[in-house]
PAZAPA-4460 file (N, C-alpha, C; in steps of 0.05 Angstrom, whole numbers, plus 32768, in hexadecimal, padded with zeros to 4 digits):
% residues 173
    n_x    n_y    n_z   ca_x   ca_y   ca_z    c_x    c_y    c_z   seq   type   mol
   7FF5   7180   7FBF   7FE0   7193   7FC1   7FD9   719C   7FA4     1      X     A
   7FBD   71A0   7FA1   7FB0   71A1   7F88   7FBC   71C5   7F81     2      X     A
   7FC7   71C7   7F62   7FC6   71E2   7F57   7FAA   71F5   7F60     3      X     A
   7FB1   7212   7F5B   7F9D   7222   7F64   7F85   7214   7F3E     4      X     A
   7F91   721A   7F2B   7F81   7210   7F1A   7F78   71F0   7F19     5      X     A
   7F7E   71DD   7F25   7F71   71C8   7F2B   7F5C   71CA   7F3B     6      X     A
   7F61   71DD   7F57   7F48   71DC   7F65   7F35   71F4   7F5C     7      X     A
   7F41   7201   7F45   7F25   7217   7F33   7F20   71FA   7F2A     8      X     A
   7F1C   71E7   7F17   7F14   71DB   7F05   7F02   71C7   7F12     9      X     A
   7EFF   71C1   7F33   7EFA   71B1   7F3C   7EDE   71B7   7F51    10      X     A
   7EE5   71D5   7F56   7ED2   71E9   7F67   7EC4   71F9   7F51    11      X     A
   7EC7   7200   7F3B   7EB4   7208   7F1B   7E9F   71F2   7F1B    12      X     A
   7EB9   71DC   7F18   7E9C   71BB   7F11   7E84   71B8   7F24    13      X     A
   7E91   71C0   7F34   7E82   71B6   7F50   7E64   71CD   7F4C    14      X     A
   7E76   71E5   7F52   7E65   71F7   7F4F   7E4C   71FB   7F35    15      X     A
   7E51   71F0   7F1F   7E3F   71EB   7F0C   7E2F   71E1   7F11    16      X     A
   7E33   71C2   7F11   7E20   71AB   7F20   7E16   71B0   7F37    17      X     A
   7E15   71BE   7F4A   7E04   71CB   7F5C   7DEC   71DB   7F58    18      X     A
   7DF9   71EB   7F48   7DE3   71F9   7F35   7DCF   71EB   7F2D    19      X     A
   7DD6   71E1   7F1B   7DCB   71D1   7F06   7DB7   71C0   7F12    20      X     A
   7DC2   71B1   7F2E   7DB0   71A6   7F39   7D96   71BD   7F4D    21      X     A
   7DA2   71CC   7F56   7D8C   71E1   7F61   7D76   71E6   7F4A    22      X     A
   7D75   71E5   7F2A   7D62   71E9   7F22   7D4B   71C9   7F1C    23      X     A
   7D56   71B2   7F29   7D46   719B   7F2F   7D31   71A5   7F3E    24      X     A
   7D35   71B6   7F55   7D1E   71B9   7F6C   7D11   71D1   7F66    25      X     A
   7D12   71E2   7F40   7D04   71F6   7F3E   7CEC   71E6   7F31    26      X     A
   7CD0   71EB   7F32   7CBF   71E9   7F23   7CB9   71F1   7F0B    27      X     A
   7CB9   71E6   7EF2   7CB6   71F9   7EDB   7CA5   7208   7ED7    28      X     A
   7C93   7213   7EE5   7C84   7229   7EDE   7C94   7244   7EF8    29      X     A
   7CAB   7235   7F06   7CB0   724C   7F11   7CCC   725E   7F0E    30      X     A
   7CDA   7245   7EE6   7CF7   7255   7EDF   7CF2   7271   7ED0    31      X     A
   7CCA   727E   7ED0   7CD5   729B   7EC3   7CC9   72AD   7ED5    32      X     A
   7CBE   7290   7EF0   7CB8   72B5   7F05   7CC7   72C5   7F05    33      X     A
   7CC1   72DA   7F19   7CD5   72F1   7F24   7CC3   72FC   7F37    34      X     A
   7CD8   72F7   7F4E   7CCF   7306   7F69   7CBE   7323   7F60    35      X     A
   7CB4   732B   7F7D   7C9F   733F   7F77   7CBA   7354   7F7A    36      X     A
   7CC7   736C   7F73   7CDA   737B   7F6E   7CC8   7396   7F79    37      X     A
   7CDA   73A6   7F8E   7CCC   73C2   7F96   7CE9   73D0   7F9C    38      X     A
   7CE6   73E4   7FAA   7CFF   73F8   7FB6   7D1B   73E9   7FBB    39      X     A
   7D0B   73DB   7FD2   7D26   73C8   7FDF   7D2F   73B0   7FDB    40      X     A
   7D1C   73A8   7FBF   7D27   738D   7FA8   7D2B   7391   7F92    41      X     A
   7D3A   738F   7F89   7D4D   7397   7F6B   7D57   7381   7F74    42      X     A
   7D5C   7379   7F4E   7D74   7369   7F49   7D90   7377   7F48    43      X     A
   7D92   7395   7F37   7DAA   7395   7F2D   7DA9   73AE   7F28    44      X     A
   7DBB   73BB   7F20   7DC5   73D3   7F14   7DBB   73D3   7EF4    45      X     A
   7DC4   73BD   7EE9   7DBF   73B8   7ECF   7DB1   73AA   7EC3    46      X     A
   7DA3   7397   7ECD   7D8E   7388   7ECA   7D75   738A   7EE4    47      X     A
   7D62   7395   7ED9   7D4C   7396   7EEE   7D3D   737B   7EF7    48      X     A
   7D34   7372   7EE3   7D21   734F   7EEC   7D34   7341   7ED9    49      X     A
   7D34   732A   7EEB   7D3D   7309   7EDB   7D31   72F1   7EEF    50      X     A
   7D29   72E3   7ED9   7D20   72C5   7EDC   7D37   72B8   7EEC    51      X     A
   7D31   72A4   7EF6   7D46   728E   7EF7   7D56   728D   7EDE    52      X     A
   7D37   7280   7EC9   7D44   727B   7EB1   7D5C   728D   7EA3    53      X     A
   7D52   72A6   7EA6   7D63   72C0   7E9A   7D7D   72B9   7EA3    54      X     A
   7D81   72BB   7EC0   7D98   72B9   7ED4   7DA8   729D   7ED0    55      X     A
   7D9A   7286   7EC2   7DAC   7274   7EC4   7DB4   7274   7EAA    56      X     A
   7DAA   7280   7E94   7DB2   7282   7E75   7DC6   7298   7E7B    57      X     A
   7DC8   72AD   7E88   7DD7   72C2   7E8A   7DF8   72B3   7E92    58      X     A
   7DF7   72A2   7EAB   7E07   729C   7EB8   7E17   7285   7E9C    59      X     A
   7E09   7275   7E94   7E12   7263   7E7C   7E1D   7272   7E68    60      X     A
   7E16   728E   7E5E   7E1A   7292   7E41   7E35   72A4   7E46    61      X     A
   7E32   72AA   7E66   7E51   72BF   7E6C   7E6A   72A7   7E6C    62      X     A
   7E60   7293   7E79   7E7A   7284   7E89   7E7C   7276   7E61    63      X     A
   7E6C   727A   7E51   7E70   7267   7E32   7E8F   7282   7E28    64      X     A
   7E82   7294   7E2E   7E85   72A9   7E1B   7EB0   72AF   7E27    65      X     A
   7EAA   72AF   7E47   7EBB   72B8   7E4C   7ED2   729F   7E4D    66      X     A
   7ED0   7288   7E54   7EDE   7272   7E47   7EEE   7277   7E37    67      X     A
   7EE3   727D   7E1C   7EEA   727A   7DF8   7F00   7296   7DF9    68      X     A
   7EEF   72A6   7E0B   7F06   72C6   7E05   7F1E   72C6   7E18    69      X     A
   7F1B   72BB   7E2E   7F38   72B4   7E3B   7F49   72A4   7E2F    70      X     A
   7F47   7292   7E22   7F54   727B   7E0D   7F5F   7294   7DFA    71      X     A
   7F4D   729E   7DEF   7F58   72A5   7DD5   7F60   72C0   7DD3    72      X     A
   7F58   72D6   7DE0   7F62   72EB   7DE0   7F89   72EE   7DED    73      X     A
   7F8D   730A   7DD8   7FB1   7311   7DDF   7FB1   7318   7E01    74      X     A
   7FC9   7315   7E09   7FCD   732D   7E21   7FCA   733E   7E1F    75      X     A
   7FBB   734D   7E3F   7FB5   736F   7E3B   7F96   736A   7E29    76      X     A
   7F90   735B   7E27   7F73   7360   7E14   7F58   736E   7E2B    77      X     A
   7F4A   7373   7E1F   7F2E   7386   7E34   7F19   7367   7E22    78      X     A
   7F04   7361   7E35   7EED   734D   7E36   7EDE   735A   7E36    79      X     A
   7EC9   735C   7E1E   7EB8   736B   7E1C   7E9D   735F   7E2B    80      X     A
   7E94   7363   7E45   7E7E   7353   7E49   7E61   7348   7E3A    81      X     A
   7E4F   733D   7E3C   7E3B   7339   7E34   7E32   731C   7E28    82      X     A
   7E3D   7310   7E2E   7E3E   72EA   7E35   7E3C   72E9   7E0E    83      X     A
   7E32   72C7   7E05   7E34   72C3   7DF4   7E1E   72BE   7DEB    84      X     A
   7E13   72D3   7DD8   7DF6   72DD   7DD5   7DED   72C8   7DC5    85      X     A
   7DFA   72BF   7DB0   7DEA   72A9   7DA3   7DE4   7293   7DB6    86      X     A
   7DF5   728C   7DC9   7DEF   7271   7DD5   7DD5   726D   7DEF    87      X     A
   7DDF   7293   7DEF   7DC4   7298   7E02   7DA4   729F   7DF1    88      X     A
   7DA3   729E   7DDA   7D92   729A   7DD5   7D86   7283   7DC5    89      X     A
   7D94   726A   7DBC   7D87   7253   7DBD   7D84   7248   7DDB    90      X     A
   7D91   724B   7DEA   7D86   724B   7E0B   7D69   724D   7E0D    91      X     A
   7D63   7269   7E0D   7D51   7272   7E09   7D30   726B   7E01    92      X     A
   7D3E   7266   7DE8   7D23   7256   7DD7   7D32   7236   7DD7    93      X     A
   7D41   7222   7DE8   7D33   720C   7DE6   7D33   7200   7E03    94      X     A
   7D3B   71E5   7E05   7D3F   71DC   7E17   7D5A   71E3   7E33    95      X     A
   7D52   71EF   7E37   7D74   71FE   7E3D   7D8C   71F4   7E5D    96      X     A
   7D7D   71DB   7E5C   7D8C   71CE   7E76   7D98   71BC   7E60    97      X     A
   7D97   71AB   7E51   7DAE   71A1   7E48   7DC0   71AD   7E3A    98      X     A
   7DB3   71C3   7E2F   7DD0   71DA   7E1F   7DDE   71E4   7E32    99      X     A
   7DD3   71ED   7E4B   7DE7   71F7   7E62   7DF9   71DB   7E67   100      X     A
   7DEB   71CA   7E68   7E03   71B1   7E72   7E1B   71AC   7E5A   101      X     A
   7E12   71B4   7E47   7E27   71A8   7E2F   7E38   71BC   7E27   102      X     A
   7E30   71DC   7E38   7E3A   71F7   7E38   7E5A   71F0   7E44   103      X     A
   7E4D   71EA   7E58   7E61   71E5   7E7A   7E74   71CD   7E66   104      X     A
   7E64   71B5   7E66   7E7B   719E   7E5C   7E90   71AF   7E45   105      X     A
   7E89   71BD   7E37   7E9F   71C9   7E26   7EAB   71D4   7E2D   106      X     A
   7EA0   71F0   7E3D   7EB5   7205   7E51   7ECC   71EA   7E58   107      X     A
   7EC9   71DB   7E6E   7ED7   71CA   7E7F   7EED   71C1   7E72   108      X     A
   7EE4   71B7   7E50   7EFA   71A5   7E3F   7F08   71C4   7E3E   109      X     A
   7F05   71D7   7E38   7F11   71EE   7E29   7F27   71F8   7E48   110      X     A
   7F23   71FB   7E5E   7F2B   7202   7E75   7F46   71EB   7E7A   111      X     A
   7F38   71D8   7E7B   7F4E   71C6   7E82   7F66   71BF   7E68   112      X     A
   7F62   71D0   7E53   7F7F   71CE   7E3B   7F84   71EC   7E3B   113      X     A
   7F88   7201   7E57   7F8B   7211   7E65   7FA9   7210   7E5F   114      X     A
   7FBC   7226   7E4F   7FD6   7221   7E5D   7FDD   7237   7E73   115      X     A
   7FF7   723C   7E74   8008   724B   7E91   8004   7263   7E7E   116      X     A
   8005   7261   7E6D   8005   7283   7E5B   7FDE   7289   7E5C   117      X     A
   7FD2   7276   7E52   7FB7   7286   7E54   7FB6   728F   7E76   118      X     A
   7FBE   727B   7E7F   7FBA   7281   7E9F   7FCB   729D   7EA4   119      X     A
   7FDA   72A9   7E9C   7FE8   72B7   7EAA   7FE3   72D9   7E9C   120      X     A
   7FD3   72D4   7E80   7FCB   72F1   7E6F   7FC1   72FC   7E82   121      X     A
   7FCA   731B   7E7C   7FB4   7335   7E88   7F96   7332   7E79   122      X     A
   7F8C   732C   7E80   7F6F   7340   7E72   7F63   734E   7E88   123      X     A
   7F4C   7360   7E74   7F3B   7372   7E85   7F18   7372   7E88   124      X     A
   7F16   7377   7E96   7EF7   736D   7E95   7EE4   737E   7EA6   125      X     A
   7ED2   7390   7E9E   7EC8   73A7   7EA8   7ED9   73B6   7EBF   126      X     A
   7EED   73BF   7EB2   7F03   73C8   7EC5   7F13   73CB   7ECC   127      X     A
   7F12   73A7   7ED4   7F1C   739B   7EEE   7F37   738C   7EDB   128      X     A
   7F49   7382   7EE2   7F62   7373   7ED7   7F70   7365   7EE6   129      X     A
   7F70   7351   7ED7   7F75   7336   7EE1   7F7F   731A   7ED4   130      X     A
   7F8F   7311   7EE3   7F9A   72FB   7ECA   7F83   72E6   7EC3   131      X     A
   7F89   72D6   7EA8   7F77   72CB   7EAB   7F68   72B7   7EBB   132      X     A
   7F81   72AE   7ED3   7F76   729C   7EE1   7F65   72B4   7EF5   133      X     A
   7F65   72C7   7EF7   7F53   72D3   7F0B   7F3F   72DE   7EF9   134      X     A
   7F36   72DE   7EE5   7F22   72D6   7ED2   7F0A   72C3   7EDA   135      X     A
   7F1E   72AD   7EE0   7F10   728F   7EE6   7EF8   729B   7EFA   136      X     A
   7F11   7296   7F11   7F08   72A1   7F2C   7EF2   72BC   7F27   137      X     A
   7EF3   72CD   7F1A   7EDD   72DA   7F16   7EC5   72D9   7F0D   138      X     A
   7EC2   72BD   7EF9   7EB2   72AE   7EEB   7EA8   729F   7F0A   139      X     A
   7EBA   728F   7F16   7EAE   7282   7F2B   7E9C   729A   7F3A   140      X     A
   7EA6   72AB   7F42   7E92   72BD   7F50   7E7F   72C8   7F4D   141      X     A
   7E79   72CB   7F2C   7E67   72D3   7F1D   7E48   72B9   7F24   142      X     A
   7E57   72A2   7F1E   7E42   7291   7F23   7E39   728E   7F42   143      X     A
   7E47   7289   7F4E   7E44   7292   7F67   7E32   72A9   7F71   144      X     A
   7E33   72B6   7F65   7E28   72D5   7F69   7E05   72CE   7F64   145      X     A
   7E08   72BF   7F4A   7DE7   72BC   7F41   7DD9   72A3   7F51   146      X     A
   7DF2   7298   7F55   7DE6   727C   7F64   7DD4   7288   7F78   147      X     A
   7DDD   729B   7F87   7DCE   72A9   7FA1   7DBA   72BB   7F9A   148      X     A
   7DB7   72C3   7F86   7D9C   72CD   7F6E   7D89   72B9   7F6E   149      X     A
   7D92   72A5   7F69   7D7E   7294   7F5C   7D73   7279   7F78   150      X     A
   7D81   727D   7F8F   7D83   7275   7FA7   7D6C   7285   7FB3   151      X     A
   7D69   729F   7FB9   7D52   72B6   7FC1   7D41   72B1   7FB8   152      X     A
   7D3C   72A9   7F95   7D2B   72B0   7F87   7D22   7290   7F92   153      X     A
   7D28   727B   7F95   7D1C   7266   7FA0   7D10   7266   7FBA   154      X     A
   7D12   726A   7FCD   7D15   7274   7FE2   7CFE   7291   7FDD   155      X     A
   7CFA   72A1   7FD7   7CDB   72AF   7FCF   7CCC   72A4   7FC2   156      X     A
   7CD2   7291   7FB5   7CB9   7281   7F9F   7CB3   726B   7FB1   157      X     A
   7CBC   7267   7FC9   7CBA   724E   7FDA   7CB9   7236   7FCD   158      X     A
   7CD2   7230   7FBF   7CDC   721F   7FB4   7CF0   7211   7FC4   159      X     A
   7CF8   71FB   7FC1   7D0C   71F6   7FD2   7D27   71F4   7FD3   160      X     A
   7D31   7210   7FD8   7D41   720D   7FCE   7D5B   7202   7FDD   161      X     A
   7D7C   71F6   7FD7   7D88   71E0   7FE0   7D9A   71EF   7FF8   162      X     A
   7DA0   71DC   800A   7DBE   71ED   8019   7DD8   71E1   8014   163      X     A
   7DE1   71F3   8007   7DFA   71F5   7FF5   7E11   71E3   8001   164      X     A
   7E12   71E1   801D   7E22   71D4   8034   7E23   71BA   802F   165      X     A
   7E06   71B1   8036   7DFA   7199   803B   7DEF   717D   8023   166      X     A
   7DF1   7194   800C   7DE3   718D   7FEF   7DFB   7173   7FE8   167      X     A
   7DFB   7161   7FE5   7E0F   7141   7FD6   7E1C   715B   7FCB   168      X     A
   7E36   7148   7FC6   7E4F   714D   7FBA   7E41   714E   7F99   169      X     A
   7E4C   715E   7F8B   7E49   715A   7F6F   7E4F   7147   7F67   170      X     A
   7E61   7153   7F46   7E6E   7140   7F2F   7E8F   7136   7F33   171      X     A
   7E99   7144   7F45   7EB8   7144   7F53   7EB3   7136   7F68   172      X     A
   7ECC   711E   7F6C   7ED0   7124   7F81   7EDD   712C   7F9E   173      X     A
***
């Protein structure tokens, strides 16, 4: 039976490349809509409107940012949120589906020379505390979280968007 961190590394992959492919069936004039937003549509507490685009640079520059600080931060350390601003802003201004892909391919190399000690640090992260393998898992949920953001937002732009179930196997297999 596969380690709990083999099947993070394998359900992350997966989960990327899903993504990644859900923005195949966006139209490019429709990665800076934004739904029409009133009372009972908000995005967020902290962010009011985001693009796809926003949302998928957001999701890339946290999982870049938070990668590098699980690696390298002591035990007991606090994660200061707010993804990795420089990377999110050549995102930004260029092409930003192959920087997200070459984002992820680095995260992946950096994850998988993972040891039992990064895995096992306290850190903290708006709050909440957790080793770093539940870091991961929080990172997984995080994307997860937007995946279903950016799932609605297809799905109101009458785009088509994929069923997650049914969609081919990714890059794993």
């Amino acid at each position: 039976m596969k380690s709990e961190f083999e099947r993070f590394q394998i359900m992350f992959n997966d989960l990327f490349w899903f993504t990644d492919r859900c923005l195949d069936r966006i139209p490019p004039d429709k990665l800076d809509w934004v739904p029409e937003l009133g009372e009972r549509v908000q995005y967020g507490d902290r962010v009011l409107i985001a693009s796809i685009r926003n949302l998928y640079i957001h999701i890339i520059s946290s999982e870049y940012d938070w990668v590098r600080k699980v690696r390298d931060c002591d035990d007991d350390t606090q994660i200061p949120p707010g993804g990795d601003r420089d990377l999110a802003k050549r995102m930004s201004e260029g092409d930003f589906r192959p920087m997200s892909q070459d984002a992820h391919n680095s995260n992946m190399e950096i994850v998988k020379g993972y040891t039992d000690e990064i895995l096992e640090k306290s850190v903290r992260y708006e709050g909440w505390m957790c080793s770093g393998m539940g870091l991961l898992w929080g990172m997984y949920s995080h994307r997860a979280y937007h995946l279903g953001n950016i799932d609605l937002y297809m799905r109101q732009g009458d785009m088509n968007a994929p069923d997650f179930f049914t969609m081919e196997p990714t890059m794993m297999a």
